[in-house]
N, C-alpha and C positions, 0 to 999 in steps of 0.2 A: 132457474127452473129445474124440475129434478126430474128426469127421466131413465126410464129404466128399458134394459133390453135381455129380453130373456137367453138363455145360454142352451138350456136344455130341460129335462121335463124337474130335475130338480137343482135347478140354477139358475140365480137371476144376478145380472149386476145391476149396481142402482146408482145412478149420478146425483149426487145432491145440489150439482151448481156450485155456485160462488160465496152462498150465504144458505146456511141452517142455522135458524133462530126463531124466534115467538111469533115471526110471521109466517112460517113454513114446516116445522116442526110437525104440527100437527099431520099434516100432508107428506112428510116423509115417514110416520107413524102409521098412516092408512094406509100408504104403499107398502110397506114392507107385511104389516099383518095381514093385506090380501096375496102376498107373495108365499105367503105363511098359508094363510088359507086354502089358495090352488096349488100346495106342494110341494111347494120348493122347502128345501132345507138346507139348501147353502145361500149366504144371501151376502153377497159382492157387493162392498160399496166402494167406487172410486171417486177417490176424494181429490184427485190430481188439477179439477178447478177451484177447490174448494178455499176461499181467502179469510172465511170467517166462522167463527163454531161458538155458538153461546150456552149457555147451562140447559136451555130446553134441547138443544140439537142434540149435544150429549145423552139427556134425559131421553130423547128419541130412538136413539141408537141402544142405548143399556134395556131401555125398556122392551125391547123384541129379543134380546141375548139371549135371556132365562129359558122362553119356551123354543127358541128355534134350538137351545143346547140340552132342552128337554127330550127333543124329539129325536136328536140322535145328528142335531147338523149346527152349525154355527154360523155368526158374522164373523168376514172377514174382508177389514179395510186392506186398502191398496192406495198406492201412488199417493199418501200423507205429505203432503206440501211439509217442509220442518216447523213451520210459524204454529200449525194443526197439533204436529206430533209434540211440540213442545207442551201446547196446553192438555193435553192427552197427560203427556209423563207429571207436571205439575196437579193433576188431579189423581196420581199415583193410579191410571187404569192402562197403559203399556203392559203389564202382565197378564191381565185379566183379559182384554183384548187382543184377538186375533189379529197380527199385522202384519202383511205383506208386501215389500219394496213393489210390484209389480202386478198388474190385472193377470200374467199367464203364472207367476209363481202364487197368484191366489186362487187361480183356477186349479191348478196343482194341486193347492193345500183341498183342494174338493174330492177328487179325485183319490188320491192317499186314505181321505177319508172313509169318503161313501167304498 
């Protein structure tokens, strides 16, 4: 289940659970573009449950990048299990993506930012 807890008036982290994929995807896309919507421009995902990641979960997460890096704020993962960050680096998106070992050194990377 993917729940999220807001940080501040522009901060949200966002849990994806144990699985994003074509069953949930679409639902971690609605969450983040209403995060997007009410303000937030950093948008936290902690992936420290997270045991599976498929092409759509991916597609989920790149697809809100563009505009939250539009507006002047970014995604920025946290606590990437290795099994995750491998399939990350294997899809060459480790540079392009915001990654942080840690939910307070991503809260940081906000902070520095904004």
């Amino acid at each position: 289940m993917i729940t999220q807890d807001r940080i501040d008036k522009a901060s949200i982290v966002i849990n994806p659970g144990t699985v994003l994929d074509n069953n949930n995807a679409h639902e971690m896309t609605e969450m983040l573009n209403a995060a997007q919507s009410d303000g937030c421009k950093y948008l936290i995902l902690d992936m420290s449950e997270l045991e599976f990641l498929s092409s759509a979960g991916v597609g989920s997460i790149l697809g809100s990048l563009g505009r939250t890096r539009e507006s002047g704020g970014d995604v920025i993962l946290c606590n990437v299990p290795e099994k995750i960050f491998h399939v990350l680096k294997i899809l060459d998106l480790c540079d392009y993506l915001t990654i942080r070992q840690t939910r307070e050194e991503a809260m940081e990377a906000c902070a520095a930012k904004g």
